[in-house]
C-alpha positions as CSV (number, residue, x, y, z in Angstrom):
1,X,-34.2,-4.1,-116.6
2,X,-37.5,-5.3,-116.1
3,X,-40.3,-2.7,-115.5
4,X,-38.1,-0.3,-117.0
5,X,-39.1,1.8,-120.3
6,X,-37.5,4.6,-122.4
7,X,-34.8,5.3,-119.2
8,X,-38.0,5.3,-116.9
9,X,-39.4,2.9,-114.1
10,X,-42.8,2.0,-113.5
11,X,-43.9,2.1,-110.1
12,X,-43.4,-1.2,-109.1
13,X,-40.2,-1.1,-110.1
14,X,-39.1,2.0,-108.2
15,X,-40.9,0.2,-105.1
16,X,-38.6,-2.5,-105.3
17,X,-35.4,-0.7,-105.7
18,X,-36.5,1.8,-103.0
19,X,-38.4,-0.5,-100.5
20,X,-40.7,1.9,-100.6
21,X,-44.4,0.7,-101.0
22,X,-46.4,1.4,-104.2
23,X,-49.1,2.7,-102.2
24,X,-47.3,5.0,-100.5
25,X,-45.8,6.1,-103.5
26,X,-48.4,6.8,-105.4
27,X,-49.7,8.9,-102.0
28,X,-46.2,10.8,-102.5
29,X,-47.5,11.6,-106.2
30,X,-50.9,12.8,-105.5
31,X,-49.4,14.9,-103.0
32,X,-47.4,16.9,-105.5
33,X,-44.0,15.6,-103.4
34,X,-43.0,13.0,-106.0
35,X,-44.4,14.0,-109.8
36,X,-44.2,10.9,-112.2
37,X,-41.7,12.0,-114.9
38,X,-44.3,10.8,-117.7
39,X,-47.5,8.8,-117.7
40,X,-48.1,5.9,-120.1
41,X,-50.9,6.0,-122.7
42,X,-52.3,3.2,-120.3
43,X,-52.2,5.4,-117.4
44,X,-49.1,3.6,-115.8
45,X,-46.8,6.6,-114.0
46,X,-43.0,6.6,-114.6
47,X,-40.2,7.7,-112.6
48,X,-36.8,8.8,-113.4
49,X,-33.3,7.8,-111.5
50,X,-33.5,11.9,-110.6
51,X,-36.9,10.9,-109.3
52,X,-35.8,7.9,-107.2
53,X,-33.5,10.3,-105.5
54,X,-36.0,13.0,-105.1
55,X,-37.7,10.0,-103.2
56,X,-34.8,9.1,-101.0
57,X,-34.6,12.6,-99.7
58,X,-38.4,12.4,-98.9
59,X,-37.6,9.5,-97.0
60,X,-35.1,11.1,-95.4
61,X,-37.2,14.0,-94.3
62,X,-40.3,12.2,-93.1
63,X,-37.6,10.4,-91.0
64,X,-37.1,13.7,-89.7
65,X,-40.9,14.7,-89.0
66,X,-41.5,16.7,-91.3
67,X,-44.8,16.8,-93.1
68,X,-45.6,16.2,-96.6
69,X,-46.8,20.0,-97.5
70,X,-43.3,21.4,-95.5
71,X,-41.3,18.8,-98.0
72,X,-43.0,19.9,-100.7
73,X,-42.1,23.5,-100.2
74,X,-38.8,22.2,-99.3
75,X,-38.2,20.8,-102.5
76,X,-40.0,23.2,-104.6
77,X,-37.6,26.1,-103.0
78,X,-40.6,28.2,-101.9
79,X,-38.9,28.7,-98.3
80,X,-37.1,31.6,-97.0
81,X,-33.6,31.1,-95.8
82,X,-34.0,32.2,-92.1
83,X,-37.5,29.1,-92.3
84,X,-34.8,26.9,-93.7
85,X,-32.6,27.0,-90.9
86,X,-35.5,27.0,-88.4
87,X,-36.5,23.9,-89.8
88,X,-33.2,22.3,-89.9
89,X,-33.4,23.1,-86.1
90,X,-36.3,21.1,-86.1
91,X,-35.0,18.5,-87.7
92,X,-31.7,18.3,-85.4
93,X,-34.3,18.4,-82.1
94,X,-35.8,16.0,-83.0
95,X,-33.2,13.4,-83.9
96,X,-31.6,13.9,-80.5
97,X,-34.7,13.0,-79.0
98,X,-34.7,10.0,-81.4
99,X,-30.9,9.4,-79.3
100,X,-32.1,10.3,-76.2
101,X,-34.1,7.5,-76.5
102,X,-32.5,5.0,-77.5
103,X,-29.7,5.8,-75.6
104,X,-31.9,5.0,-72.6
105,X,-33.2,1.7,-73.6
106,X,-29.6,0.3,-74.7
107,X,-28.7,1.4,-71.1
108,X,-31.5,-0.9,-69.9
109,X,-30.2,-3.7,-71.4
110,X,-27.0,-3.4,-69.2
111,X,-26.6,-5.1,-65.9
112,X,-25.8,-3.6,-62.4
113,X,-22.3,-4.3,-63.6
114,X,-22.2,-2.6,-66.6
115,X,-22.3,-5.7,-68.5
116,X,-25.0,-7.0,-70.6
117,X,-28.3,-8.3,-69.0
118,X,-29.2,-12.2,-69.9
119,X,-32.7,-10.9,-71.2
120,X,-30.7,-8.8,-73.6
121,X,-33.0,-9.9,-76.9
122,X,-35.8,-8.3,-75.0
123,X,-34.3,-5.7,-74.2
124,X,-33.0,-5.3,-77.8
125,X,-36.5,-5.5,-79.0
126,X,-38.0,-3.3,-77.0
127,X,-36.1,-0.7,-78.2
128,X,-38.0,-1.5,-81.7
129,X,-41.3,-2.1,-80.2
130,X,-40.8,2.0,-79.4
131,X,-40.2,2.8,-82.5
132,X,-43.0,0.5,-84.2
133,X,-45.8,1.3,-81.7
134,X,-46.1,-2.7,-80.5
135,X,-45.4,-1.7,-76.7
136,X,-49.4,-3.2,-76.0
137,X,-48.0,-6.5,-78.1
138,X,-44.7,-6.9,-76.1
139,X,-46.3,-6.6,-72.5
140,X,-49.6,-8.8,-73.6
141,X,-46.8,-11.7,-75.2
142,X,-45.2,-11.6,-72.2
143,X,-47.8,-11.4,-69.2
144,X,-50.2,-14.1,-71.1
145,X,-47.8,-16.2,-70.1
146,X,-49.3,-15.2,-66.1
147,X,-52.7,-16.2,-67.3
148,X,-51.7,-19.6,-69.0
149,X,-53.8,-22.0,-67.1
150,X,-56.2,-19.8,-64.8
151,X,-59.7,-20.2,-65.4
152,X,-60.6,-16.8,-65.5
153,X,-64.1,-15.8,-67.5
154,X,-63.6,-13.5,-70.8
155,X,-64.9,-10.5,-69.3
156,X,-62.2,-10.4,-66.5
157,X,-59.4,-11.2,-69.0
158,X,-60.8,-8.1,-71.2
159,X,-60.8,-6.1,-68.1
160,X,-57.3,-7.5,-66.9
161,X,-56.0,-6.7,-70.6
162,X,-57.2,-2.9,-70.4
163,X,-56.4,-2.0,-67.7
164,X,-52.3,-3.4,-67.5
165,X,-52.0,-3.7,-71.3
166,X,-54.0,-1.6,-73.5
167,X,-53.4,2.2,-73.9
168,X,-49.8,2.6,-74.1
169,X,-48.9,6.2,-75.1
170,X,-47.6,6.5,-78.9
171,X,-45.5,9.1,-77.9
172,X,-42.7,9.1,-74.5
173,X,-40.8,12.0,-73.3
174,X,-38.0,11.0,-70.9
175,X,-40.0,10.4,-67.7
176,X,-42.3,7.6,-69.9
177,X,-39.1,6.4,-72.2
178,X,-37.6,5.3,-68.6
179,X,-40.9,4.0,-67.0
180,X,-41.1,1.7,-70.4
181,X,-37.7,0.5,-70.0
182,X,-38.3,-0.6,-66.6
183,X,-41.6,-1.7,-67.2
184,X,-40.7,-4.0,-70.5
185,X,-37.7,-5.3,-68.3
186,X,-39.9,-6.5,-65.7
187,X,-43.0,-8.3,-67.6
188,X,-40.4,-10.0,-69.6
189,X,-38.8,-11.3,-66.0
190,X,-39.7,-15.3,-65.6
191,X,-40.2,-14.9,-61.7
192,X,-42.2,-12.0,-62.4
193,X,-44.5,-13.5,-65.0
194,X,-44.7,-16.5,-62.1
195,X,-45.8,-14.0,-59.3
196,X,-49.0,-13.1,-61.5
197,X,-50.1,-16.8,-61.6
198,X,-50.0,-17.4,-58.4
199,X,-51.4,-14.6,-57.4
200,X,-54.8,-15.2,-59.6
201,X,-55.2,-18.7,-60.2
202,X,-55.6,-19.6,-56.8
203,X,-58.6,-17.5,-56.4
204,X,-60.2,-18.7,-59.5
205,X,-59.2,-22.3,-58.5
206,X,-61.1,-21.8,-55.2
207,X,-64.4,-20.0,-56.4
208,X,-64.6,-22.8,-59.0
209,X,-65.5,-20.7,-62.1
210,X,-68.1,-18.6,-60.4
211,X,-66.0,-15.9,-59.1
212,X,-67.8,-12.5,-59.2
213,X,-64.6,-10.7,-60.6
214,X,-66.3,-7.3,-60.7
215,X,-67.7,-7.8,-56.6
216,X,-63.7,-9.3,-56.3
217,X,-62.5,-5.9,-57.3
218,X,-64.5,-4.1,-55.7
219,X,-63.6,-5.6,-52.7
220,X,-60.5,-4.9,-53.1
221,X,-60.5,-1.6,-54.0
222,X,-63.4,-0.2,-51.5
223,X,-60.8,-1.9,-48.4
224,X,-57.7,-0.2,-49.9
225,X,-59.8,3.0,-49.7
226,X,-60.5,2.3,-46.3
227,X,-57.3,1.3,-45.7
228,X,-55.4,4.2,-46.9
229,X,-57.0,6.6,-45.3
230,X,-56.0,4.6,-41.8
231,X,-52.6,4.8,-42.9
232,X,-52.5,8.5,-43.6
233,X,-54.2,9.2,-40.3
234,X,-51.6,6.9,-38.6
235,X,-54.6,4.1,-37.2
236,X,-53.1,0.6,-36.8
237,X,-55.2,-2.5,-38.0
238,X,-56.1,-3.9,-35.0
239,X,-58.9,-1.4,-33.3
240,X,-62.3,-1.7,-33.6
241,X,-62.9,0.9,-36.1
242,X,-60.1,-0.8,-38.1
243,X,-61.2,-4.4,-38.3
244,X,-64.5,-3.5,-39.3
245,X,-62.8,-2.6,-42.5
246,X,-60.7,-5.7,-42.9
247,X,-64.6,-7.7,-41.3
248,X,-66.0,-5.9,-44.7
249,X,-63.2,-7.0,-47.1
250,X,-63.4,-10.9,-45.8
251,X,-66.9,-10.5,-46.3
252,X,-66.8,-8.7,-49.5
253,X,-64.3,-11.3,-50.8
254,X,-66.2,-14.8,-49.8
255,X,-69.7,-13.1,-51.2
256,X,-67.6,-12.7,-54.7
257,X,-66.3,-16.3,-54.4
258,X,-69.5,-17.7,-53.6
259,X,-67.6,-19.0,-50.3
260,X,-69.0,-18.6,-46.4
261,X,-67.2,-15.7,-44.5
262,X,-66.1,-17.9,-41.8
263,X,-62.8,-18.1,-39.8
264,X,-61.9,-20.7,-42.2
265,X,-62.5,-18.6,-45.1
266,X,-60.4,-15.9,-43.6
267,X,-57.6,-18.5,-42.8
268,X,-57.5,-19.0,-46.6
269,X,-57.2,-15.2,-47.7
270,X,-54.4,-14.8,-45.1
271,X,-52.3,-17.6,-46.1
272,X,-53.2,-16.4,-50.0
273,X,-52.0,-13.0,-49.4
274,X,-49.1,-13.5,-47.4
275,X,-47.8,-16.5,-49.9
276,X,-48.8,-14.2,-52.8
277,X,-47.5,-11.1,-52.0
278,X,-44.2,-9.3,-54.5
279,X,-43.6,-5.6,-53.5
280,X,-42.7,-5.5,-57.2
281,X,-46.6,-5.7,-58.1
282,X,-46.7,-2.1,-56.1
283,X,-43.5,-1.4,-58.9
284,X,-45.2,-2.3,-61.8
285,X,-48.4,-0.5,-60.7
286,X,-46.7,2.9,-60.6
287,X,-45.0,2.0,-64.1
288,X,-48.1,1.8,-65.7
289,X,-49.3,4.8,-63.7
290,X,-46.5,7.3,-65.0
291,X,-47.2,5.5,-68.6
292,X,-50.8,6.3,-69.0
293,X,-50.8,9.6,-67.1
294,X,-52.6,8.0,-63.9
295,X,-52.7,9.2,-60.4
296,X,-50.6,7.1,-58.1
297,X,-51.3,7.5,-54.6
298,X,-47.9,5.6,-53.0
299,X,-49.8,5.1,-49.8
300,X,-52.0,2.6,-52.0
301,X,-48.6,-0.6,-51.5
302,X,-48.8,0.9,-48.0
303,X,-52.7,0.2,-47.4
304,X,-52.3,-3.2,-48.7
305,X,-50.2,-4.4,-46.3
306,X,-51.8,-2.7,-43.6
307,X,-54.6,-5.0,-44.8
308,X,-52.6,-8.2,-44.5
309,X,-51.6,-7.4,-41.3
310,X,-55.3,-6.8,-39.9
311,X,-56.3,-9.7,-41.4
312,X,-53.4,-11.3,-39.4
313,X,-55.0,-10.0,-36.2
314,X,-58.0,-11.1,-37.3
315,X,-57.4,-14.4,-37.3
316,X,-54.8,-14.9,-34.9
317,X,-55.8,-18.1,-32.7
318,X,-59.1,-18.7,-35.0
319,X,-57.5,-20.7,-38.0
320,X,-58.7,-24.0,-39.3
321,X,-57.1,-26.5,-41.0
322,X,-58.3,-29.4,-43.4
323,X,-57.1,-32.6,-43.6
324,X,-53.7,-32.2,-44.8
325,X,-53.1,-28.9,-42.7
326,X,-53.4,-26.7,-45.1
327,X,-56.0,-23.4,-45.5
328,X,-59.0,-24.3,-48.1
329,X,-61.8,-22.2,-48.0
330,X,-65.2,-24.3,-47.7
């Protein structure tokens, strides 16, 4: 057999029969886990068959979790009986987690019904994305495909991408393993993906690629302050107090467009938020929330619509039309 010496392998040998890497063998050796059986005059290390073995059960253990210095002891016999079986319990604990897990994922590729969902291969993957740390990959494949044809600047796609996508935990106990499941189930939804669209590309559309996306935000996020604070207190939208808060988004919103805050104006974020708005936005906001160990305030969904609403009132009776009766902001 090629590579083969004396009844020894050379490295790359024992990689290929192993699937194990030569790098991370020779890390194995230098670690004192893995000894060559002899060296070569040229320096090259060779294993035995006793050796590949040795290397399946190190496989087998770093499967487990275990460290390379705990193997080593293992395997040199320098633990006591009673640390044996504690790390055997270790061992066990950890590989029903490892079913805990997936057990939970397979049963979020089932339907209502018990059968299997028709995004099943998504599903299926996800359940290796856990395992391979690609979770950031699998959401970013998927909701790119929300972006596809918005003309949105660089630095609000960077921020966009950090703040849904980036920072996935490496690591999910049960409470994140079931957020993720959800979560990957619902950016890999069509209608979903869809939703996102049109929720951004008008916007961008109307401010013509001059949209202030940090003053959008901002907007945003100083009127569902506002705004949730009315709803905790129990204020309806349409008193004085109140519209001056949905006067200051409007305003907020056409200064970060580079639009006139006129009735008009306000026609066009009314008929944009009501077209545009999917209670499964608020969803997938928590989601992420319970993934990367966020605060969710649940009156947040609730603020939002007591915005719309406002702005209803606001411009009951004052709404202009162009040309073809539809809402374009000027």
């Amino acid at each position: 057999m090629e590579g083969k010496k004396g009844g020894l392998y050379r490295i790359g040998e024992v990689s290929r029969l192993s699937g194990v890497s030569v790098k991370t063998i020779r890390h194995y050796s230098d670690e004192g886990v893995l000894p060559p059986s002899g060296v070569t005059g040229a320096g090259y290390r060779m294993y035995s068959e006793a050796d590949r073995s040795r290397l399946e059960l190190v496989r087998t253990l770093r499967a487990a979790g275990f460290d390379l210095a705990t193997i080593r002891r293992l395997l040199e016999g320098d633990v006591e009986p009673l640390e044996a079986l504690r790390l055997q319990a270790e061992a066990v604990d950890l590989q029903l987690k490892t079913l805990t897990r997936r057990r939970a994922l397979l049963q979020a590729t089932l339907g209502a019904d018990g059968g299997p969902d028709t995004s099943y291969p998504d599903r299926a993957r996800a359940l290796g994305l856990l395992e391979a740390r690609e979770r950031e990959a699998f959401l970013a494949e998927h909701l790119r495909r929300g972006l596809d044809g918005v003309p949105m600047d660089p630095d609000a796609e960077a921020w966009f991408w950090r703040r849904i996508v980036s920072g996935m935990p490496d690591e999910l106990d049960e409470e994140r393993l079931e957020a993720w499941a959800e979560l990957a189930r619902l950016a890999s939804d069509d209608t979903f993906v869809e939703a996102i669209r049109k929720q951004t590309k008008p916007v961008w559309e109307a401010a013509e690629g001059s949209l202030d996306s940090a003053g959008w935000s901002g907007a945003v996020r100083g009127a569902i302050d506002e705004a949730a604070r009315a709803v905790r207190e129990g204020r309806p939208p349409t008193g004085e107090r109140e519209q001056r808060v949905v006067a200051g988004w409007v305003e907020a919103s056409a200064r970060a467009m580079g639009k006139r805050d006129d009735p008009r104006f306000a026609g066009w974020m009314l008929s944009h938020h009501e077209g545009t708005y999917d209670p499964r936005m608020e969803r997938y906001w928590e989601l992420i929330s319970t993934l990367k160990r966020w605060e969710y305030d649940p009156t947040v969904s609730k603020a939002y619509r007591w915005l719309i609403e406002g702005l209803r009132w606001r411009v009951a009776g004052s709404q202009r039309t162009d040309g073809d009766g539809s809402i374009a902001p000027d």
